[in-house]
VEXDREN-2710 file (C-alpha; in Angstrom, 1 decimal):
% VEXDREN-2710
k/r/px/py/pz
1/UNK/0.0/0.0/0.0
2/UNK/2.8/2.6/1.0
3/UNK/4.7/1.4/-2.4
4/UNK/1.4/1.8/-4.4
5/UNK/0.9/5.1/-2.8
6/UNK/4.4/6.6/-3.2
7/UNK/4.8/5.2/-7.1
8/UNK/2.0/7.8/-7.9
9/UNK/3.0/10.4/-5.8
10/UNK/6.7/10.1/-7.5
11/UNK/4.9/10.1/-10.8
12/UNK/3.1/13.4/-9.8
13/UNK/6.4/15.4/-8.3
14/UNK/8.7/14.0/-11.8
15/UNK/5.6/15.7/-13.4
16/UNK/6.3/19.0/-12.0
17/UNK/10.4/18.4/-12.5
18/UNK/11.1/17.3/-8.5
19/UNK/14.1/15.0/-7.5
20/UNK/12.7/13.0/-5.1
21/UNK/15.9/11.4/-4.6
22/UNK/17.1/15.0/-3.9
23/UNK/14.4/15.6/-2.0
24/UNK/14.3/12.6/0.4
25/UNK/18.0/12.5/0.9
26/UNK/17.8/16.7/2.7
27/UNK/14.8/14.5/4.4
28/UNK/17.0/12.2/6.0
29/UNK/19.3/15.1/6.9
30/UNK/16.8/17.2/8.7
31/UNK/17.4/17.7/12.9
32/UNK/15.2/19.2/15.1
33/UNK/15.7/20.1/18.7
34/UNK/14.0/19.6/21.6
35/UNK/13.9/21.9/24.3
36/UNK/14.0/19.9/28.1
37/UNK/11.1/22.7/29.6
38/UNK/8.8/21.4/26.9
39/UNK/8.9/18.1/28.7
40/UNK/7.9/19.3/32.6
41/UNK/5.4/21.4/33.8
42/UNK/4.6/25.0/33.3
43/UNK/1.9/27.3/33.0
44/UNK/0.3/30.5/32.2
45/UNK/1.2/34.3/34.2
46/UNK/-2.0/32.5/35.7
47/UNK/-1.1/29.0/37.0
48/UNK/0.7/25.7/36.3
49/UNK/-1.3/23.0/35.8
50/UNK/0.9/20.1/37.1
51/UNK/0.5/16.7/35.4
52/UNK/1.4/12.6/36.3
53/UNK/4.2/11.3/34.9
54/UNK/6.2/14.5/33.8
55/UNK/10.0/14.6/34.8
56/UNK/11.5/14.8/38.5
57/UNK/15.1/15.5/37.0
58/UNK/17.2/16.6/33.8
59/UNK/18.2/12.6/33.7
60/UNK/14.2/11.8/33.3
61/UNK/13.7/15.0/30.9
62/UNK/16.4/13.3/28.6
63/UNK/14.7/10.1/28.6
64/UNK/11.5/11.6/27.6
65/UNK/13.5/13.8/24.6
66/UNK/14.6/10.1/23.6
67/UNK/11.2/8.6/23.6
68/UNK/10.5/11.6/20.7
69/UNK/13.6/11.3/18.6
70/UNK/13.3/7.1/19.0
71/UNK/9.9/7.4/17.2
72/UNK/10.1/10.2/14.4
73/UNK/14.2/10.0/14.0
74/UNK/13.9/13.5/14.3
75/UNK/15.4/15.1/17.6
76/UNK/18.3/13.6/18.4
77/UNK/19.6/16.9/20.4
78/UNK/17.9/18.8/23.9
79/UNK/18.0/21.9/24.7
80/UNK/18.8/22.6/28.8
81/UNK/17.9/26.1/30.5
82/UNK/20.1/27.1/33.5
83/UNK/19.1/26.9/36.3
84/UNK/16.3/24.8/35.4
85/UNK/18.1/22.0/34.7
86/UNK/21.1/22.6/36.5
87/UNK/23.1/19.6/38.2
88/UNK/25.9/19.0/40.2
89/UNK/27.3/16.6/37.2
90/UNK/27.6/18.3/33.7
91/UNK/29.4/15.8/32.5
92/UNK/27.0/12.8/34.2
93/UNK/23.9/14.4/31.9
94/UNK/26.3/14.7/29.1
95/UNK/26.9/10.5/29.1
96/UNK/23.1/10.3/30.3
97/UNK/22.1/11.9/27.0
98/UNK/24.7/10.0/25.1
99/UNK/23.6/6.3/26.4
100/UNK/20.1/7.4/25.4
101/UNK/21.4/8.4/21.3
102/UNK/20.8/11.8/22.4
103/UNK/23.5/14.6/23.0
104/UNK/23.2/18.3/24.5
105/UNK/22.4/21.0/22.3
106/UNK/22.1/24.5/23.2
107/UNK/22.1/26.0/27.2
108/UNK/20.1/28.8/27.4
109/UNK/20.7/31.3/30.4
110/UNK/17.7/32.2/32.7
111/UNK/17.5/35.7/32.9
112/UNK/14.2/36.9/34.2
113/UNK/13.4/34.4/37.0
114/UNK/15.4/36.1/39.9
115/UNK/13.8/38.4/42.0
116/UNK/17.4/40.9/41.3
117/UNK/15.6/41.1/38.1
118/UNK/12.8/42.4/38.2
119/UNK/14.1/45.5/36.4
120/UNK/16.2/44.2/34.6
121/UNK/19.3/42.1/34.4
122/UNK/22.4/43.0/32.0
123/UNK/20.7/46.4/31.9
124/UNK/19.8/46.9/35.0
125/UNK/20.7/50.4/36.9
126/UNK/22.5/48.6/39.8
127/UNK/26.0/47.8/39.1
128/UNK/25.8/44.7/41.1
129/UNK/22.9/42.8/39.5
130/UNK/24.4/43.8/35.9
131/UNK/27.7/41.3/37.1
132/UNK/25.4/39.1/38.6
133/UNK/23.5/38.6/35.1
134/UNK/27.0/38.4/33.1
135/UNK/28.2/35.8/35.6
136/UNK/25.8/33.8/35.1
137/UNK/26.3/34.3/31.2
138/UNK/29.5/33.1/32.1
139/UNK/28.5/30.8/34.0
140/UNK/26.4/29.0/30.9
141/UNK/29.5/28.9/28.5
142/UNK/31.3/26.9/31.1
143/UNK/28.7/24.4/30.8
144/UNK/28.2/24.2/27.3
145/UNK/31.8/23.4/27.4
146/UNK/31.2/20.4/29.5
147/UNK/28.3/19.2/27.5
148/UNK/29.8/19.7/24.2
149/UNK/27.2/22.1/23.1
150/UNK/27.6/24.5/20.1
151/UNK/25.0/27.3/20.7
152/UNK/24.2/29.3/24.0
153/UNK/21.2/31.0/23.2
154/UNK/20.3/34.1/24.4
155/UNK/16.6/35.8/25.5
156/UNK/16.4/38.7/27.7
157/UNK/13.5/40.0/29.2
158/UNK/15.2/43.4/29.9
159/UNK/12.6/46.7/29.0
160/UNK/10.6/49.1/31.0
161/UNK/6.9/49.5/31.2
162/UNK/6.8/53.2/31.6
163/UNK/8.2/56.5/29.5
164/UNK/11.7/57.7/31.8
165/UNK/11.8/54.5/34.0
166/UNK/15.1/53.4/32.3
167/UNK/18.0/55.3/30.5
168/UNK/17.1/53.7/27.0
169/UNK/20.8/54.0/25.3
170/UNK/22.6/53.4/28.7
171/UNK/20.5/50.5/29.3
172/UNK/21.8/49.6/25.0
173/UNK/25.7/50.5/26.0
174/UNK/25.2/47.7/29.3
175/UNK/23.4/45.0/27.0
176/UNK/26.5/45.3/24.5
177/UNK/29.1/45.3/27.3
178/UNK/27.7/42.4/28.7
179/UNK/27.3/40.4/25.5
180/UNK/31.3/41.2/24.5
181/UNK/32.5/40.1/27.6
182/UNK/30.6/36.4/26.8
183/UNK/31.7/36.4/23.2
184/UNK/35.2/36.9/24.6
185/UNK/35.0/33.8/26.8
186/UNK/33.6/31.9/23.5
187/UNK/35.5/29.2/22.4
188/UNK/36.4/28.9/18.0
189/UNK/33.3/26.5/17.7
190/UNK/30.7/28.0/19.9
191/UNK/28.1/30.4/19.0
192/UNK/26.1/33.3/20.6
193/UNK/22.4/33.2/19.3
194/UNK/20.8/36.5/19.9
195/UNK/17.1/35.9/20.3
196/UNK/14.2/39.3/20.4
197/UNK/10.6/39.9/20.8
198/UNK/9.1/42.7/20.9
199/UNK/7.0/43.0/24.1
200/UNK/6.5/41.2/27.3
201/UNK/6.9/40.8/29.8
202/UNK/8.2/44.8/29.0
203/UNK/5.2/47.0/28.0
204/UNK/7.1/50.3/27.2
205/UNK/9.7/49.4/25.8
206/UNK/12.4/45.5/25.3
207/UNK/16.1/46.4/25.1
208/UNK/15.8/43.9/22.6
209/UNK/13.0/44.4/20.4
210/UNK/13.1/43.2/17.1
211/UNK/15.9/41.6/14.5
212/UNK/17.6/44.7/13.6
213/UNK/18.5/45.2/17.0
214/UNK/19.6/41.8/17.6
215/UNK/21.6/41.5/13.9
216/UNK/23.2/44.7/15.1
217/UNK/24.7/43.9/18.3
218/UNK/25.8/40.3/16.4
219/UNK/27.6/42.8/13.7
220/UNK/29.4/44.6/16.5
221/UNK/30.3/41.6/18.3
222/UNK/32.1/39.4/15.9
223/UNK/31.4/36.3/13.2
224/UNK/30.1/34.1/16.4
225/UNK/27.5/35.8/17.0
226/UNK/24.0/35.7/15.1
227/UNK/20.6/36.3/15.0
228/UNK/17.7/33.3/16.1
229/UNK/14.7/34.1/15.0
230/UNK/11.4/33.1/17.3
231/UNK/8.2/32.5/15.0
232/UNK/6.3/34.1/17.8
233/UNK/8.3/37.2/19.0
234/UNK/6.6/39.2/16.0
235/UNK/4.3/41.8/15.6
236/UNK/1.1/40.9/13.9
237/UNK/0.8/40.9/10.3
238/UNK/5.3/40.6/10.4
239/UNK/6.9/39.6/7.4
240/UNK/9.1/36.2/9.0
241/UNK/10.1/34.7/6.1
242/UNK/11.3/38.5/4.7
243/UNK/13.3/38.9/7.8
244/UNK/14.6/35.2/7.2
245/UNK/15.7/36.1/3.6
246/UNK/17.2/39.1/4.6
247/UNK/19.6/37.3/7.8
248/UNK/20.7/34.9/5.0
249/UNK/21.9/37.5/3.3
250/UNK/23.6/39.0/5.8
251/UNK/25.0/35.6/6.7
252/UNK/24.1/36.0/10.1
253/UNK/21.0/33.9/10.6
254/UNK/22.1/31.1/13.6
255/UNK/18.5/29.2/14.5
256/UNK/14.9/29.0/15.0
257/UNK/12.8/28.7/18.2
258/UNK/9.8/27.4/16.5
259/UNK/6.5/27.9/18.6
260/UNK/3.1/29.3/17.6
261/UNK/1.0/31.8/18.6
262/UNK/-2.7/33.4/17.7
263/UNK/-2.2/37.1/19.5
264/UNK/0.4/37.2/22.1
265/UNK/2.5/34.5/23.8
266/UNK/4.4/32.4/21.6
267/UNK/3.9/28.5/23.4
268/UNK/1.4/27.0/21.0
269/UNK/2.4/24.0/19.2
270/UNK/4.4/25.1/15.6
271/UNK/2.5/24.6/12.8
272/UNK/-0.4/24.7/14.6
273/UNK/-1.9/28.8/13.7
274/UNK/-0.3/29.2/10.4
275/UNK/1.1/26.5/8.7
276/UNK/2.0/28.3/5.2
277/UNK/4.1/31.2/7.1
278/UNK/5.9/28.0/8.1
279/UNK/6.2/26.4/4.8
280/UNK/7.4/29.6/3.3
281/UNK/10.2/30.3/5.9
282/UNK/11.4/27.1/4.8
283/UNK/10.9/27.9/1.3
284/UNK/13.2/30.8/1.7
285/UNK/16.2/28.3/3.7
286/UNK/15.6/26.0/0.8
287/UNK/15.7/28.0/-1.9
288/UNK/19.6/29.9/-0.7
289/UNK/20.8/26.5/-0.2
290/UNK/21.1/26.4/-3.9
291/UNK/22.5/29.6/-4.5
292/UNK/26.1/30.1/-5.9
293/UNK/27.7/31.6/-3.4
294/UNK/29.0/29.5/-0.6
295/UNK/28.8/31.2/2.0
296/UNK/25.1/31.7/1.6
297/UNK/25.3/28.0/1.9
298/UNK/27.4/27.5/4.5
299/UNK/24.8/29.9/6.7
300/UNK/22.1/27.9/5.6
301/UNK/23.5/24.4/6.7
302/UNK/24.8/25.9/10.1
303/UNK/21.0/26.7/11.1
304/UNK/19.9/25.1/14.4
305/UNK/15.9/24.4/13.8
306/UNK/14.9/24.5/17.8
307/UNK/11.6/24.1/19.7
308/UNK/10.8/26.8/22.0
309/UNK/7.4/25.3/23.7
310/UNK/5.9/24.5/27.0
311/UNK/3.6/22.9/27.1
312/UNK/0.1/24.1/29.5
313/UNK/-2.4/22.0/28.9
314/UNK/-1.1/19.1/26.2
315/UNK/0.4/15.7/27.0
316/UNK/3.8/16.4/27.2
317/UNK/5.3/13.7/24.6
318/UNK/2.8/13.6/22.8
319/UNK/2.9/17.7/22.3
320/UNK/6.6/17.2/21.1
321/UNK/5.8/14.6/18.7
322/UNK/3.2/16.4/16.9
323/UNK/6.2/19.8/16.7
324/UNK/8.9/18.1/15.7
325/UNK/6.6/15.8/13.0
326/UNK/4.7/19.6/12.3
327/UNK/8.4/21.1/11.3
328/UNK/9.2/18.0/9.1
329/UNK/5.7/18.1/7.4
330/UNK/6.3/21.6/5.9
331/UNK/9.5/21.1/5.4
332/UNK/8.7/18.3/3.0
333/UNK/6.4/20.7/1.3
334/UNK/8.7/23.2/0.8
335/UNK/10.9/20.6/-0.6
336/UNK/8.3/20.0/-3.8
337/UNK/9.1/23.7/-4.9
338/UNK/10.3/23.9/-9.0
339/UNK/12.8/27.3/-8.0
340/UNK/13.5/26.8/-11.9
341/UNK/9.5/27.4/-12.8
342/UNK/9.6/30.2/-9.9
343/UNK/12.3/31.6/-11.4
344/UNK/11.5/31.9/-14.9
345/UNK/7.8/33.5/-13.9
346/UNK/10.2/36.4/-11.8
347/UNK/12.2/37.1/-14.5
348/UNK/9.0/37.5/-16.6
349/UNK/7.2/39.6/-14.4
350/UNK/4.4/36.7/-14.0
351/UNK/3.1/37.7/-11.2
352/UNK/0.5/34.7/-10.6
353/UNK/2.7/32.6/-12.3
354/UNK/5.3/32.5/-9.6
355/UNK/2.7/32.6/-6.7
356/UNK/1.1/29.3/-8.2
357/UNK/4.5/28.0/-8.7
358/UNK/4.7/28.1/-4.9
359/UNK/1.7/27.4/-3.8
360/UNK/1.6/24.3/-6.0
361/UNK/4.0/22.7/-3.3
362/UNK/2.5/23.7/-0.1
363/UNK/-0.6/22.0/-1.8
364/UNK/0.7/18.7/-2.0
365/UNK/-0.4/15.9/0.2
366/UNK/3.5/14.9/1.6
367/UNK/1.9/11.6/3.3
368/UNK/3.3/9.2/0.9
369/UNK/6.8/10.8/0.9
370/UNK/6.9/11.1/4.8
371/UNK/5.8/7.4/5.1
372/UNK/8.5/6.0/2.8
373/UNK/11.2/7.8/4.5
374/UNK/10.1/6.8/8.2
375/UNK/10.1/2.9/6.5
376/UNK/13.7/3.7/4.7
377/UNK/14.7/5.0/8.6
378/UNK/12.7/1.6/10.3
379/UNK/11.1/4.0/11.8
380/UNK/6.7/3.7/12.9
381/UNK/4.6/5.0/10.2
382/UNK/2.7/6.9/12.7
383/UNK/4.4/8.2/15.3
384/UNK/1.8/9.7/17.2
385/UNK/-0.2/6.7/17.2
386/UNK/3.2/4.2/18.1
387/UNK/3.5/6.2/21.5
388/UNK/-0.1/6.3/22.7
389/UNK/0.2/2.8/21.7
390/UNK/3.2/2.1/23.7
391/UNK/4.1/1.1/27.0
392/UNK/6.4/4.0/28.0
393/UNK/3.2/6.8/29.1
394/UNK/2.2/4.2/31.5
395/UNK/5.4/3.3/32.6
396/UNK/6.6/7.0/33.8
397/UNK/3.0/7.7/35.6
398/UNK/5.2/6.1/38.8
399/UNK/6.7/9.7/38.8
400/UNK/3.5/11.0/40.1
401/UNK/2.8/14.9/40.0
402/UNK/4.7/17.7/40.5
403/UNK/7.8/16.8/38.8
404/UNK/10.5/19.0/37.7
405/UNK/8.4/22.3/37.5
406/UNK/9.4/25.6/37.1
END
């Protein structure tokens, strides 16, 4: 059945002039992250809504993160947020993630949890919190170098909710001097990912508000740093997939946090409000990854594709399974995209020429694709319906409630 079904879906794509062999082998290639808070419980400004089962420790979050990438092939990398999952034993959680096929991907620094905070952190007025908040950067890049991770991704939290609360370009002179004094302590094969978003929980005013600011401060601070782009952290009606472009061409996009979100916070599932803007951000990736100059390239294959969920009210695993299979779904789509047909209608001015050209992909039913690569991998047809299926949800409900919640 998956053979009959494929065979006429390959007839269809050769149709439109798509290598499926091309195609299915930057299928095989694609890596998702998990992030380790996506696997415990949180909760609205309102409440967290604490579950059975959900992780006591980062040992038991990595086990979960393996459950997903063991069923869609997917994730083989976590995420860890200090101090949420801080240990005593970096290296213990490094061989824990190894023993489960899994390794540590990027630590992200917790900024906006302390109570020394509250007004800020790298930019706040009091000399003493501002080292506090750069030791802790420090801090993170110490880790990362026991864990072997690449990335240490960066979210501040630092604004003001009123007009004159804060000294706006002092506040800009502290966030830099912070920042170069963590690139310095950077090792050749780390990066600095320099997340924004442009309100909350700051109301007035975020120190870092929006890409521009971000890709500037990466300018300033050397080649290691770039920009990560969060699908939420937008303004209604933003362009993403322009801004994407755009960091490509700068060579300076690092990674994605992808999330969802209908009006303000960003922790839906990805995928899950507007599925084209996803399918076209990856049309963009796609499409520079066979331009001619390499370092276009290069930037292209060096971006880390990362969720940035928690999960409120969803199953836990389940949530993670239906990101991470969300991300490869649209990926897949944008995959099926003839650039030459594109191409030509641009250069002739063909206006809904071009737009069909695109739209002609994110159209396609990807089922039959996705199923032959998760049988080429050995991998369960469904993954979704493999876990709920499984043994391994009832297995962890000996954890009880009120696991590893932040």
């Amino acid at each position: 059945m998956i053979d009959r079904a494929y065979a006429l879906f390959e007839e269809q794509q050769q149709a439109r002039g798509i290598n499926l062999d091309l195609v299915k082998q930057k299928l095989q290639q694609l890596r998702i992250e998990t992030p380790s808070w996506g696997y415990g419980d949180s909760g609205t400004r309102f409440k967290v809504y604490q579950k059975n089962g959900v992780p006591r420790t980062p040992l038991e979050k990595m086990e979960d993160a393996a459950q997903v990438h063991a069923l869609t092939g997917l994730a083989p990398s976590v995420a860890i947020h200090i101090p949420w999952d801080k240990v005593e034993d970096y290296g213990k959680l490094r061989s824990h993630a190894e023993s489960l096929g899994l390794r540590i991907g990027a630590v992200n620094p917790n900024l906006f949890q302390d109570d020394d905070y509250m007004l800020g952190s790298v930019t706040n007025s009091d000399a003493i919190i501002r080292r506090k908040a750069t030791n802790h950067l420090l801090e993170c890049v110490d880790i990362a170098k026991e864990t072997g991770s690449r990335d240490i991704s960066l979210w501040f939290a630092d604004g003001t909710n009123y007009p004159g609360q804060g000294h706006i370009r002092k506040r800009k002179a502290w966030m830099y001097e912070a920042l170069e004094e963590l690139y310095k302590k950077l090792i050749p094969q780390m990066r600095m990912l320099i997340e924004y978003k442009s309100f909350e929980p700051a109301f007035y005013h975020t120190d870092l508000a929006d890409w521009g600011m971000a890709y500037q401060m990466a300018m300033k601070l050397g080649p290691q740093a770039e920009v990560l782009v969060d699908t939420g952290h937008h303004a209604q009606g933003t362009n993403v997939e322009h801004i994407v472009a755009y960091l490509i061409d700068e060579k300076r996009l690092g990674g994605f946090h992808f999330n969802a979100r209908k009006y303000a916070d960003d922790d839906l599932i990805v995928g899950s409000m507007n599925p084209y803007e996803l399918f076209l951000i990856f049309y963009q990736i796609i499409s520079a990854s066979e331009d001619q100059d390499a370092s276009i390239v290069q930037t292209v294959n060096n971006i880390a594709y990362m969720i940035d969920q928690s999960h409120n009210i969803e199953q836990k695993i389940p949530a993670m399974i239906r990101s991470v299979l969300n991300v490869q779904t649209q990926f897949a789509k944008a995959l099926l995209v003839n650039h030459a047909e594109v191409e030509a209608a641009q250069a002739r001015n063909d206006v809904l020429g071009a737009e069909d050209a695109v739209r002609q992909a994110y159209e396609c039913d990807v089922t039959p694709l996705l199923h032959m690569i998760r049988e080429e991998q050995h991998l369960p047809l469904n993954p979704m319906k493999a876990y709920l299926e499984g043994s391994y949800d009832q297995a962890i409900q000996v954890r009880g409630k009120g696991g590893a919640s932040w």
